[in-house]
C-alpha positions in Angstrom: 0.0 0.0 0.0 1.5 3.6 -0.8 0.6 5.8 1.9 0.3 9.7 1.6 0.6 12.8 4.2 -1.8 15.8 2.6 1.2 18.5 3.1 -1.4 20.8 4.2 -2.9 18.9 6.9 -3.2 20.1 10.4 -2.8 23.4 12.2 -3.2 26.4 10.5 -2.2 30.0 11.3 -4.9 30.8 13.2 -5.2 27.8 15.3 -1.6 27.2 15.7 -1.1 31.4 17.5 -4.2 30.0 19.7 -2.8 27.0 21.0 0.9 28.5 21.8 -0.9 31.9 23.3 -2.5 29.7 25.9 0.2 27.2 26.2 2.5 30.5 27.3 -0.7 32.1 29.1 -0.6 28.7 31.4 3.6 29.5 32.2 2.5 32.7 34.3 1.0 32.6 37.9 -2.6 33.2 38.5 -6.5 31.8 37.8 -6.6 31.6 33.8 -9.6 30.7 31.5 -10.3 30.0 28.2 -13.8 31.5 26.6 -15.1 27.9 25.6 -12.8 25.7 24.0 -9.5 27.5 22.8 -10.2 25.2 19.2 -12.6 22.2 18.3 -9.6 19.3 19.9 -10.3 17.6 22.7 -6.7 16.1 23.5 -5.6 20.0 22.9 -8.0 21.3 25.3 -7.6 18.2 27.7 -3.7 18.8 27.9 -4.9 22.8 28.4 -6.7 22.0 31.4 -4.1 19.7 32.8 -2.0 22.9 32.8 -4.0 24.8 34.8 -6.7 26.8 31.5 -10.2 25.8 32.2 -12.5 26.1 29.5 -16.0 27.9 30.3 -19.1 29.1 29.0 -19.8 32.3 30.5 -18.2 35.2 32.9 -20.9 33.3 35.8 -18.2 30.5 35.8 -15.0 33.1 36.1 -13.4 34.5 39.4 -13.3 38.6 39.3 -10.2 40.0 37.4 -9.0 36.7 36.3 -7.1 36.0 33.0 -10.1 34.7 30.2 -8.4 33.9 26.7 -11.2 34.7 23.6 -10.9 31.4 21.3 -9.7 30.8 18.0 -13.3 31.2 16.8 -14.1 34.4 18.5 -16.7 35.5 21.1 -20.4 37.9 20.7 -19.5 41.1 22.1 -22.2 40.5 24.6 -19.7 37.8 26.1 -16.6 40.3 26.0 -18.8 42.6 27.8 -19.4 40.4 30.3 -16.2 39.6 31.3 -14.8 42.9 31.3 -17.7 43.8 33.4 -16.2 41.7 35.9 -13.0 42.7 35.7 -11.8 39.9 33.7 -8.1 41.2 31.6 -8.9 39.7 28.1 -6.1 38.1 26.2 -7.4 37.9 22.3 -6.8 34.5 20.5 -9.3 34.9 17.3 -7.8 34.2 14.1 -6.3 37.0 12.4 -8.8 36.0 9.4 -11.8 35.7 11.3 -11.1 39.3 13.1 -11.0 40.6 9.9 -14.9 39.3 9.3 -15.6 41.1 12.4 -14.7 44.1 11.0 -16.4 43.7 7.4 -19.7 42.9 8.8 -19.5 46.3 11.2 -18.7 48.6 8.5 -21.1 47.1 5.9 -24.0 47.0 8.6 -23.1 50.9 9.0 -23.1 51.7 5.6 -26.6 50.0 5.6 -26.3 46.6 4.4 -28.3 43.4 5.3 -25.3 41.4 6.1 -25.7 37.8 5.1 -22.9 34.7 6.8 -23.0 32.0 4.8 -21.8 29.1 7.3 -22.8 26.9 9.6 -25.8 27.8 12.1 -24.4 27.5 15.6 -20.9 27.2 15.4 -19.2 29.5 17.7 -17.3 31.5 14.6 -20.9 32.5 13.0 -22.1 33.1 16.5 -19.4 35.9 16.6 -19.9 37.3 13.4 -23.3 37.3 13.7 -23.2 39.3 16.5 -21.4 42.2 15.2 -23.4 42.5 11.9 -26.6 44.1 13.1 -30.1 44.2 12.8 -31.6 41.3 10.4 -28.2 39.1 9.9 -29.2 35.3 7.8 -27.0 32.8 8.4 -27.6 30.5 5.7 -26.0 26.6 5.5 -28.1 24.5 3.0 -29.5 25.1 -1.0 -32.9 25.8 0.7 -32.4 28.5 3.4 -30.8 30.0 0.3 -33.9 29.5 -1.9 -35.8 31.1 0.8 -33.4 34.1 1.6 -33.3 35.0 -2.0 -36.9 35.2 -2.2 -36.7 37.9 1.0 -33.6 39.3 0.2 -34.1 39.8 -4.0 -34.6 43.7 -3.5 -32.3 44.3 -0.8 -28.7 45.5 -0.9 -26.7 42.7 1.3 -23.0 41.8 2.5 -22.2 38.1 2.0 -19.1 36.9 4.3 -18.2 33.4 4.5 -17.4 31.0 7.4 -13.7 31.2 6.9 -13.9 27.1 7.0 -16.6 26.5 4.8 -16.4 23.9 1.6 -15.5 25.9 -1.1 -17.1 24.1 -3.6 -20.8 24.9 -1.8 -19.7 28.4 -1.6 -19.0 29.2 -5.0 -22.3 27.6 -5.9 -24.1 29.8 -3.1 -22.5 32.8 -4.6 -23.7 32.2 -8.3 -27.1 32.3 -6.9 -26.9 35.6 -5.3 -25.4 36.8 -7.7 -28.7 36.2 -10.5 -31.9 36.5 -8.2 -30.4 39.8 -5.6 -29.6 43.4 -6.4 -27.0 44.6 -5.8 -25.1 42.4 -3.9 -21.3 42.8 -2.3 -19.2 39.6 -1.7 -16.3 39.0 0.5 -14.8 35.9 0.3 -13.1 35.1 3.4 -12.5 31.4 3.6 -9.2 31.2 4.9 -6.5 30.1 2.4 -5.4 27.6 4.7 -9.0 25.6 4.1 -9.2 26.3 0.8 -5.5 25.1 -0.4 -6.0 21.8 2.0 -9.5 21.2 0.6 -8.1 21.6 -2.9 -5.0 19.1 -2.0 -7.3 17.0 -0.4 -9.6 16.4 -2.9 -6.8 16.0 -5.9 -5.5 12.9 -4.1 -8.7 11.5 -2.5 -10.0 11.3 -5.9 -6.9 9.1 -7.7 -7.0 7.2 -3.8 -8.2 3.9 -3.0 -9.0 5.2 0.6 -9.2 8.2 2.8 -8.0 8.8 6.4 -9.4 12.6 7.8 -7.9 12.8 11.1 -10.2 15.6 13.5 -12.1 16.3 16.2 -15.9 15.5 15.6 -17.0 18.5 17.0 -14.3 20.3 14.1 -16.8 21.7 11.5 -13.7 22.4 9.0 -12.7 18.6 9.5 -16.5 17.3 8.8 -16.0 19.7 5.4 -12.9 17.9 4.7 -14.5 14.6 5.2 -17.5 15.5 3.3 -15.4 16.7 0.5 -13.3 13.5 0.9 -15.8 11.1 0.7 -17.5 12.4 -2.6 -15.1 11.2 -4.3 -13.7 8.4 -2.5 -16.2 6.3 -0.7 -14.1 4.7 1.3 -13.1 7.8 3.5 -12.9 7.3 7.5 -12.8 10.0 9.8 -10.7 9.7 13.1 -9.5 11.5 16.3 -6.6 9.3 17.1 -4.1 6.1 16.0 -6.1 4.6 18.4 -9.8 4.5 15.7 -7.9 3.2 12.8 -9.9 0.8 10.9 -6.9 -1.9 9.7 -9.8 -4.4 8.3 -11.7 -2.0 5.9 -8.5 -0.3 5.1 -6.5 -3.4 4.1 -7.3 -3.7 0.2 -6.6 -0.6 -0.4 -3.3 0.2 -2.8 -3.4 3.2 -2.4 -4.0 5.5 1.0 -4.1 9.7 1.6 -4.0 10.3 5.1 -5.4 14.0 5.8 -6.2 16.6 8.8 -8.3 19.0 9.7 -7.0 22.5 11.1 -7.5 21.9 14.9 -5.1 18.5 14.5 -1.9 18.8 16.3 1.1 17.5 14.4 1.7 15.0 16.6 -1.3 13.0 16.2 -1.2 13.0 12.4 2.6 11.3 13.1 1.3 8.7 15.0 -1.5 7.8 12.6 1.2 8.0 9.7 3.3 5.6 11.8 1.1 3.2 12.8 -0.4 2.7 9.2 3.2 2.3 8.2 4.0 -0.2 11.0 0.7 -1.7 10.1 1.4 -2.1 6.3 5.1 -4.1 6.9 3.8 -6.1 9.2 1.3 -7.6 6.3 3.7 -7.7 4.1 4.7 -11.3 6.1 1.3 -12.9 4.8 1.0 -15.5 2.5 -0.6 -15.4 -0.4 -3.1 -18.1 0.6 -3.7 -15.5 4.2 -4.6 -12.3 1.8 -7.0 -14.7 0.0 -8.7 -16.3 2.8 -9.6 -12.7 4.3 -10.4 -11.7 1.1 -13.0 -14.0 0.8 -14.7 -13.4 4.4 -15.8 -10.3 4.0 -16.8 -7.6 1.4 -14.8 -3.8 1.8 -16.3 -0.3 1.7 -15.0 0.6 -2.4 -15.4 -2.8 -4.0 -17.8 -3.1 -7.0 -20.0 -5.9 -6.9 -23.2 -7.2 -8.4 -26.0 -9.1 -7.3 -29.7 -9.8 -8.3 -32.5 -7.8 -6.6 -34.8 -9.4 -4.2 -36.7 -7.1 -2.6 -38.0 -3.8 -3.1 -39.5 -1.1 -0.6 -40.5 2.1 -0.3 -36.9 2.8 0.9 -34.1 0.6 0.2 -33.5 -2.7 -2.3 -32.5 -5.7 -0.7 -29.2 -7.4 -3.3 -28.0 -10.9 -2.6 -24.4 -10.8 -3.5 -23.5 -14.7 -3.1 -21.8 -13.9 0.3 -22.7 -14.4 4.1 -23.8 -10.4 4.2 -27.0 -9.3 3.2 -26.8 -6.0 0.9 -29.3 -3.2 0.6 -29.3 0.2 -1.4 -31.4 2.8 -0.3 -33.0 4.7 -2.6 -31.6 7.6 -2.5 -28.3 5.8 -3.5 -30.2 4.3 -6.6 -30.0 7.7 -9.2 -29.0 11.4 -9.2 -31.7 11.6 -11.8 -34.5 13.6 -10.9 -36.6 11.5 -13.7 -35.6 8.0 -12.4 -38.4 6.0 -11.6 -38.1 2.7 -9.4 -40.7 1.3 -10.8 -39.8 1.5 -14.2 -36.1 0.8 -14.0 -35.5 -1.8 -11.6 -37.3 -5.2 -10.9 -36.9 -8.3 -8.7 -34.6 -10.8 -10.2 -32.7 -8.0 -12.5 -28.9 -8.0 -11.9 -27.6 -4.9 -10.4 -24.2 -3.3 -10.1 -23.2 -1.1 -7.6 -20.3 -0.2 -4.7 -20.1 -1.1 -1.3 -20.5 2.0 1.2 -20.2 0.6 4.2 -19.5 -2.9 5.9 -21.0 -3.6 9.1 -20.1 -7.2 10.1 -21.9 -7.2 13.8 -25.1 -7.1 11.8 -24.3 -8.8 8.2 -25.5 -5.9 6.9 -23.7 -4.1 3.7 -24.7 -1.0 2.2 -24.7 -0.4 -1.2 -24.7 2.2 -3.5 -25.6 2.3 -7.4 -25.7 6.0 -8.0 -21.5 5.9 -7.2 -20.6 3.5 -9.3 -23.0 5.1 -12.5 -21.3 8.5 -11.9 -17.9 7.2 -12.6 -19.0 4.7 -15.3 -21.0 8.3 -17.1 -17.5 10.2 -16.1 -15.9 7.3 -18.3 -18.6 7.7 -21.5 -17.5 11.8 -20.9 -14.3 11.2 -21.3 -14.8 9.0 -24.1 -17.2 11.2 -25.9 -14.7 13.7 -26.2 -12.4 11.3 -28.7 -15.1 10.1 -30.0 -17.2 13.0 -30.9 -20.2 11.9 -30.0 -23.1 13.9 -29.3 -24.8 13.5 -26.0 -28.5 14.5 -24.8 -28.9 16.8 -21.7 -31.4 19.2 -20.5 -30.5 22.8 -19.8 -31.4 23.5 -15.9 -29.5 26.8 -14.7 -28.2 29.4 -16.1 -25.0 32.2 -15.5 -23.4 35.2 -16.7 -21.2 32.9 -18.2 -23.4 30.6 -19.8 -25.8 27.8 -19.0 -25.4 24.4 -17.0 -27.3 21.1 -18.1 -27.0 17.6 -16.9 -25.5 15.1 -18.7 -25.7 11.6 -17.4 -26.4 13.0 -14.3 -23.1 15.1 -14.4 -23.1 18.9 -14.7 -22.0 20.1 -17.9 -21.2 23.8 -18.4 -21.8 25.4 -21.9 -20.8 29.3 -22.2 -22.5 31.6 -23.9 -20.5 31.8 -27.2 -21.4 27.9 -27.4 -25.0 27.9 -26.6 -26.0 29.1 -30.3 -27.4 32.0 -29.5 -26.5 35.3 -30.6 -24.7 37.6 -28.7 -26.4 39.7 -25.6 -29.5 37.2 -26.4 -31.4 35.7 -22.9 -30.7 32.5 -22.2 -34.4 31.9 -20.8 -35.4 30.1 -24.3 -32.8 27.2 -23.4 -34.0 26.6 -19.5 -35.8 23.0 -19.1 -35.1 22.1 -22.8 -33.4 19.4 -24.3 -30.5 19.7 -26.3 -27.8 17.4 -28.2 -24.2 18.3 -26.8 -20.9 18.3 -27.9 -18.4 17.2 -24.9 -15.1 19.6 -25.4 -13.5 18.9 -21.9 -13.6 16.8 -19.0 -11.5 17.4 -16.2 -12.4 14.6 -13.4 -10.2 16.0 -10.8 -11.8 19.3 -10.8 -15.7 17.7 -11.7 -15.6 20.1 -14.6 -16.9 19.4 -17.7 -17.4 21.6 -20.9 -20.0 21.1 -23.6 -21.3 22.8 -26.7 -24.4 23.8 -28.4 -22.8 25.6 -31.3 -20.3 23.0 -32.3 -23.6 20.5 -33.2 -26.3 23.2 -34.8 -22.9 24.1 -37.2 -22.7 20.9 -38.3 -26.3 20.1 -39.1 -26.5 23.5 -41.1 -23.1 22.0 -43.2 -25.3 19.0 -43.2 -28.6 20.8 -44.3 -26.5 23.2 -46.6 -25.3 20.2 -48.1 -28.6 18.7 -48.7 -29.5 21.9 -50.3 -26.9 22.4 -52.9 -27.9 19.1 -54.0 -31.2 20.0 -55.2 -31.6 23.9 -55.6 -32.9 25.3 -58.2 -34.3 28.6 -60.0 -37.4 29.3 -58.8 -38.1 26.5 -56.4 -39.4 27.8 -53.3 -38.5 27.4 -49.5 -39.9 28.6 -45.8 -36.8 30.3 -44.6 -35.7 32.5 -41.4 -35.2 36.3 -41.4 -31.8 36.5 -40.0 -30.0 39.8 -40.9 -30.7 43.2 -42.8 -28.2 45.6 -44.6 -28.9 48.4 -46.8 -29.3 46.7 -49.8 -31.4 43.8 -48.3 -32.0 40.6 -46.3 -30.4 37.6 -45.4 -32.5 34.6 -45.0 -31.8 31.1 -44.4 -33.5 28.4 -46.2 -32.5 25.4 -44.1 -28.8 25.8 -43.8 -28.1 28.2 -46.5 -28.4 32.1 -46.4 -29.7 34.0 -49.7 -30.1 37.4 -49.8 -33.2 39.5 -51.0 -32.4 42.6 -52.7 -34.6 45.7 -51.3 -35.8 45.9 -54.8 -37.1 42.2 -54.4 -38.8 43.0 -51.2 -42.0 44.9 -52.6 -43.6 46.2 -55.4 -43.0 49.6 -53.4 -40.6 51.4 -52.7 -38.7 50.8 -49.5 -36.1 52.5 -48.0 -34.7 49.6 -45.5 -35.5 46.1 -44.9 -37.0 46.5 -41.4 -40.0 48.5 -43.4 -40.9 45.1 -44.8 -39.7 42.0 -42.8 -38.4 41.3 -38.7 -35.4 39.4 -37.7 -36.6 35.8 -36.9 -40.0 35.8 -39.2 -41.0 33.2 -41.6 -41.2 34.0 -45.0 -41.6 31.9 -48.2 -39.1 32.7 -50.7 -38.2 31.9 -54.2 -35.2 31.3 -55.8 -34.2 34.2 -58.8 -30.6 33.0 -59.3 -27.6 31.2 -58.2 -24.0 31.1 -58.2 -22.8 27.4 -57.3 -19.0 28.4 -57.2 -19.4 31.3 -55.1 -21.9 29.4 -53.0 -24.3 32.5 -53.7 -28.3 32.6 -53.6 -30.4 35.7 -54.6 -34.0 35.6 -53.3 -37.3 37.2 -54.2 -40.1 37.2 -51.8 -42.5 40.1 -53.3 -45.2 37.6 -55.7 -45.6 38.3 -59.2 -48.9 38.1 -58.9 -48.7 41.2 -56.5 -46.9 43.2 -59.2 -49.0 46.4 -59.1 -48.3 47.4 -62.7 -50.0 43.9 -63.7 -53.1 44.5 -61.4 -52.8 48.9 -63.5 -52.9 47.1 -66.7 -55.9 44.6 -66.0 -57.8 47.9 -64.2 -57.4 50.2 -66.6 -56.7 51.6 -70.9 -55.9 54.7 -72.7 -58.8 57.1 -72.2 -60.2 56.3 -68.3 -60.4 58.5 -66.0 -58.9 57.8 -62.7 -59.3 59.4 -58.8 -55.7 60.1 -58.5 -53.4 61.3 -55.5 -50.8 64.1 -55.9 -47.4 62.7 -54.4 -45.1 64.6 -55.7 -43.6 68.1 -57.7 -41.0 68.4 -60.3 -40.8 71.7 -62.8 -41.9 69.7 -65.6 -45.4 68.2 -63.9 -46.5 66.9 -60.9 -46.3 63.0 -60.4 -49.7 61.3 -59.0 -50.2 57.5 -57.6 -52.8 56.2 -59.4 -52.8 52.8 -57.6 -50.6 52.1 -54.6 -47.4 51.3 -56.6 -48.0 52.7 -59.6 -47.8 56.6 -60.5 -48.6 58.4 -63.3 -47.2 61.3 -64.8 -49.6 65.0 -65.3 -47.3 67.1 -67.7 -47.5 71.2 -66.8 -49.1 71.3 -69.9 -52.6 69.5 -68.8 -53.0 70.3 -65.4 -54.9 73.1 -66.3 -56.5 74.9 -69.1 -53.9 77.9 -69.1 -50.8 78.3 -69.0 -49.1 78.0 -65.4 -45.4 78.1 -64.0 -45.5 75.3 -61.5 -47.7 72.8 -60.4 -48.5 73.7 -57.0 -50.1 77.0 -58.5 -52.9 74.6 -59.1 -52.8 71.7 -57.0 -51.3 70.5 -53.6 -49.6 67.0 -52.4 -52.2 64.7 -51.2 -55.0 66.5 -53.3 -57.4 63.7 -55.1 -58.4 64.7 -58.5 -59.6 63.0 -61.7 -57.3 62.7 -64.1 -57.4 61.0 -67.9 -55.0 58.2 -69.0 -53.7 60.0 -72.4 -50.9 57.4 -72.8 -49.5 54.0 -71.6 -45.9 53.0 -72.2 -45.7 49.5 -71.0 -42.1 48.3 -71.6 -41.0 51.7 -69.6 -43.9 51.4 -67.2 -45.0 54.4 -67.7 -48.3 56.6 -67.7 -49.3 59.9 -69.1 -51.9 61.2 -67.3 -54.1 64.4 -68.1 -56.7 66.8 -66.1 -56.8 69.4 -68.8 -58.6 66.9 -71.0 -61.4 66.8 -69.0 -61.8 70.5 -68.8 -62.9 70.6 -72.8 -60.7 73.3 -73.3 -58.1 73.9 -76.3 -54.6 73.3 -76.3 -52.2 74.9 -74.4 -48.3 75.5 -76.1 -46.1 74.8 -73.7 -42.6 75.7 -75.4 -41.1 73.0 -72.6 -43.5 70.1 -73.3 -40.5 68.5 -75.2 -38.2 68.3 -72.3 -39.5 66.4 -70.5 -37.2 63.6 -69.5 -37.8 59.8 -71.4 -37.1 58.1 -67.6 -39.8 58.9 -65.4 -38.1 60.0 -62.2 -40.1 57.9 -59.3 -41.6 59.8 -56.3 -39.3 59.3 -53.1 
C-alpha cells in the first residue's frame, strides 16, 4: 500500500497562534480561562486543562479579574462585555482571518447593508460574526435557506461573508445564486487560504485514492467539510480522532492510501497515525498469499464493485444478494442522481444490479450499497470518451450564468458558455431553460468535476449537413420557408434550411422601401423563391415580393388609354406633378394638362395629397410608364407649352 501525508494537513495559522498563546498564558501565575474551548480538539484542550486553563461558557463561571483567553473562533460582544464587566483582563486569541470578518460585517452593517454569513448555524465563529453585523443578519448553510433568503432578500442590498472554514465548492455555488436573483449584492470571500489550499490538496489525491483517512475532532466543522469533500469522491473515507480508531480491516485492500487533517489536528497526532499505518502495512507484508486470499474472501470492503440480483424492493431501500454471508441493501436515495428515475420502471426483482459497497457492518451482516456511485464514474468514463469520440450526447438545460448555461448530462453537470450555446450575442438564455439539447463534450476534467460542452459545435454541423442537402437540389425558382436572420442596406439575409440567400430591397415589394426593417423582422418566416444562383461562389439571390402582386400587372388589367382615374398628388418636379394612381403605380400630369392655361409650377394649381380626376392620355408598357391628363377633362383647347419636349424619357419615381 502507498501511503500519503496531505502537506497541508493540520494546524493552521490561526489555530496554531491559539494554542501557543494559551500554552504561554498557562507559564504565568494566576486563575486563567479559556472562553469555551480554545479550538474544536479535545486532547488540545484536555492537555490545556491539565496545565491549569479551564474552558468555560460564560463570565458566571469566572473568578473577578482573572485571565479569560477569547478562542480561535471568537466571542459575541455580549460575552466580552461580560467579562470585562467583571474585571476579567482579556487576552485575544481569534484568528487573524476571522477578526478581519468582524470588522467587514460592522462597516457594511453601518453603511446599511443586510449582512448575510454563509456558514454553519451555531458554530461558535458565526455566533461571533453574527453578532457584530446588526439588525436582520441570515446565516444561511443548506440550498434551501438560500432559496428562501433569495426570495426575502431579492430587492435588498446585502453583504455576503463566508465562514472562513466552509467547503469551497458549496460556496461558489451559493454565490452564483446571489449573484442572478439579488440586487446589488457585495461579496467578501473570506474562507481562509489555509482551508481552501488543504480542501483543494485533499480532494486531488482522495479522488486518484483507494481510501481516505481525515484525522479531526468531531465537534471540528472544517474537518467534517474535509471529510464531506473527501468522501464524494472516494467512498471509502474514514474519519478519526486518534491512532487509536484506525480501521486496519476495511483499510487493508486498499493500494493506495491519503491520510489528511483538519485544522484543529496537532502534528503530533497525524505522526502517529502516519506511523502506525506504516508499522501496520510491513507487518502484512509477512502474509501468504493463501492469508490475503482467505480474508479476502470473508468479507466484502467499503469501495469494492460488486453485483448481485435484486430481491426485494420497498418504499426505501432494495435488498441485493451478493453470493456472500452479508446481506446487501441500497437505499433509494443511492439508486440515481436523476430527478426523472423512476423505481418502478427501472428496476425489478430478479434484475442484476451493479453497484459499490458503502459501508460494511459485520456485527449485523449488513452491507450497504450504492448504485448512484458507481454510475457517476462509469457516465464520467462515457464523458471522457465522448470527447475522442465526438459523439453527441443529450442533456437538459437546468440553470443558467453570466457565463453561460449548466445542463445535466448523465447526471453530471456540464457547463456550456455563452458563445457555445448558439445564441446570438447579448440574447437571454431563458429560451434554453428545461429544454433538451444534443451536446458536444469539449472537456472533462475529473479531478476538478468540470466538464465543458457545446451547443454551437452540433447546430454548425447540421447546417453543413442541411446546406449540403440543399446544394444538392436547388434550383431557379423553387421555393423554401426560410428565417429572417439579418438586414443591410441593400437587403435581407434569410436562411432556407442551412443556406443564407439574400433578397435585394428591390425584391422585397412592389413599393418602394427604404430599409429592410419597413418590410420584414429578424426571426420571421417568409416563403421565398429562388431568382438566381451562383454554385461556385456558393451564392443565392431571393425574391419574396409575388408576381402576382406586381401592381403594374393588377394597372394594366384595371385600366386603358382614355379612363379617367381618382388620383393622389405625391409629388412636384418643374416639368409636372407626379400622381399615384394605384398604390405602386404613379402616373405622370405634364405642366401642360393640369390646367387649361398656361401655369409656371404645379403647386399653383394643385397640392400634395389633393385627389383629382385625371385621364390616361398614354401607356408606355415596356417603360412602365403613364401619361396622365386633367386638362382633357376641362374641354378646353390646347395649351403651347414651349417645354413640353423636355420632358425627360425616364420617369423620375416619387421618393
Amino acid at each position: 500500500m502507498k501511503v500519503t501525508v496531505g502537506s497541508k494537513a493540520g494546524y493552521c495559522y490561526g489555530v496554531r497562534r491559539a494554542v501557543e498563546t494559551a500554552l504561554k498564558e498557562t507559564e504565568k501565575p494566576g486563575k486563567l480561562y479559556t472562553a469555551g474551548p480554545i479550538i474544536h480538539n479535545s486532547q488540545v484542550t484536555g492537555e490545556l486543562e491539565r496545565r491549569g486553563a479551564r474552558a468555560v461558557h460564560s463570565a458566571d463561571e469566572v473568578e473577578p479579574g482573572a485571565r479569560v483567553i477569547i478562542r480561535a473562533h471568537g466571542l459575541p460582544t455580549a460575552d466580552i462585555e461580560a467579562f470585562t464587566a467583571k474585571g476579567c483582563r482579556l487576552i485575544d486569541a481569534t484568528c487573524p482571518n476571522v477578526a478581519q470578518i468582524h470588522r467587514i460585517v460592522e462597516r457594511e452593517s453601518a453603511a446599511g447593508r443586510r449582512v448575510l454569513i454563509i456558514g454553519k448555524h451555531g458554530h461558535p465563529e458565526v455566533q461571533a460574526i453574527a453578532a457584530r453585523a446588526g439588525q436582520g443578519v441570515l446565516v444561511v448553510e443548506t440550498a434551501q435557506e438560500l432559496e428562501e433568503a433569495c426570495r426575502l432578500l431579492s430587492n435588498t442590498p446585502i453583504a455576503v461573508v463566508v465562514q472562513t472554514t466552509f467547503q469551497r465548492k458549496i460556496y461558489d455555488q451559493f454565490v452564483n445564486k446571489l449573484k442572478n436573483t439579488c440586487n446589488d449584492p457585495v461579496f467578501f470571500d473570506t474562507i481562509c487560504k489555509a482551508t481552501d489550499d488543504r480542501q483543494s490538496e485533499a480532494y486531488r489525491f482522495a479522488s486518484k485514492s483507494d481510501a481516505v483517512v481525515v484525522i479531526g475532532d468531531r465537534q471540528s466543522s472544517n474537518t467534517k467539510s474535509l471529510y464531506e469533500l473527501c468522501r464524494s469522491v472516494c467512498p471509502c473515507t474514514v474519519q478519526i480522532e486518534s491512532a487509536d480508531e484506525l480501521p486496519f480491516a476495511l483499510l487493508r485492500g486498499a493500494q493506495s492510501l491519503f491520510i489528511t487533517a483538519g485544522a484543529s489536528t496537532p502534528d503530533l497526532i497525524i505522526k502517529e497515525v502516519s506511523n502506525k499505518m506504516s508499522d501496520e502495512i510491513k507487518n502484512n507484508e509477512n502474509e501468504s498469499f493463501e492469508e490475503l486470499l482467505e480474508q479476502s474472501l470473508k468479507t466484502l470492503h467499503t469501495g469494492e464493485k460488486v453485483k448481485g440480483v435484486i430481491t426485494q424492493i420497498n418504499n426505501t431501500d432494495i435488498h441485493v444478494d451478493l453470493g456472500v454471508k452479508q446481506a446487501g441493501y441500497i437505499p433509494t436515495t443511492e439508486l440515481s442522481d436523476d430527478p426523472a428515475f423512476d423505481i418502478a420502471e427501472s428496476i425489478h426483482i430478479g434484475d442484476e444490479i451493479e453497484a459499490y459497497v458503502l459501508r460494511v457492518n459485520d456485527v449485523e451482516g449488513l452491507v450497504m450499497l450504492s448504485k448512484k456511485r458507481l454510475d457517476a464514474v462509469k457516465n464520467w468514463e462515457k464523458l471522457e470518451q465522448a470527447v475522442e469520440s465526438k459523439e453527441a450526447l443529450t442533456g437538459t438545460v437546468v440553470d443558467q450564468n453570466k457565463g453561460g448555461v449548466v445542463a445535466m448530462v448523465l447526471g453530471i453537470r456540464v457547463f456550456i458558455p455563452a458563445s457555445q450555446t448558439g445564441l446570438p450575442r447579448e440574447a437571454s438564455f431563458d429560451s434554453l431553460i428545461k429544454t433538451t439539447q444534443k451536446i458536444r463534450i469539449t472537456e472533462v476534467n475529473r479531478q476538478r468535476r468540470r466538464v465543458v460542452g457545446s451547443i454551437k459545435a452540433l447546430l454548425a454541423e447540421q447546417r453543413r449537413e442541411a446546406a449540403n442537402k440543399i446544394w444538392e437540389s436547388i434550383e431557379v425558382g423553387k421555393k423554401y420557408l426560410g428565417t429572417v436572420k439579418s438586414f443591410t442596406s441593400y437587403g435581407a439575409f434569410v436562411d432556407i434550411g442551412g443556406v443564407d440567400g439574400m433578397v435585394h430591397i428591390s425584391e422585397l415589394s412592389w413599393s418602394r422601401v427604404k430599409h429592410p426593417s419597413d418590410v420584414l423582422q429578424i426571426g420571421q418566416q417568409i416563403e421565398v423563391y429562388v431568382i438566381a444562383l451562383d454554385t461556385e461562389k456558393k451564392k443565392i439571390s431571393l425574391g419574396y415580393r409575388l408576381p402576382g402582386d406586381n401592381p403594374w400587372a393588377k394597372f394594366e388589367t384595371a385600366y386603358k388609354v382614355g379612363d379617367v382615374a381618382k388620383v393622389k398628388i405625391v409629388k412636384f418636379m418643374p416639368f409636372g406633378a407626379f400622381a399615384e394612381v394605384m398604390p405602386g403605380v404613379d402616373g405622370l400630369i405634364h405642366i401642360s394638362q393640369i390646367a387649361d392655361r398656361r401655369i409656371g409650377r404645379p403647386e399653383e394649381v394643385l397640392a400634395i395629397g389633393e385627389m383629382v380626376d385625371a385621364k390616361i392620355i398614354e401607356i408606355d408598357s415596356e417603360k412602365k410608364k403613364i401619361s396622365l391628363s386633367i386638362r382633357a377633362l376641362l374641354n378646353a383647347a390646347p395649351v403651347v407649352d414651349e417645354d413640353e419636349d423636355s420632358e425627360p424619357d425616364t420617369e423620375e419615381i416619387p421618393e
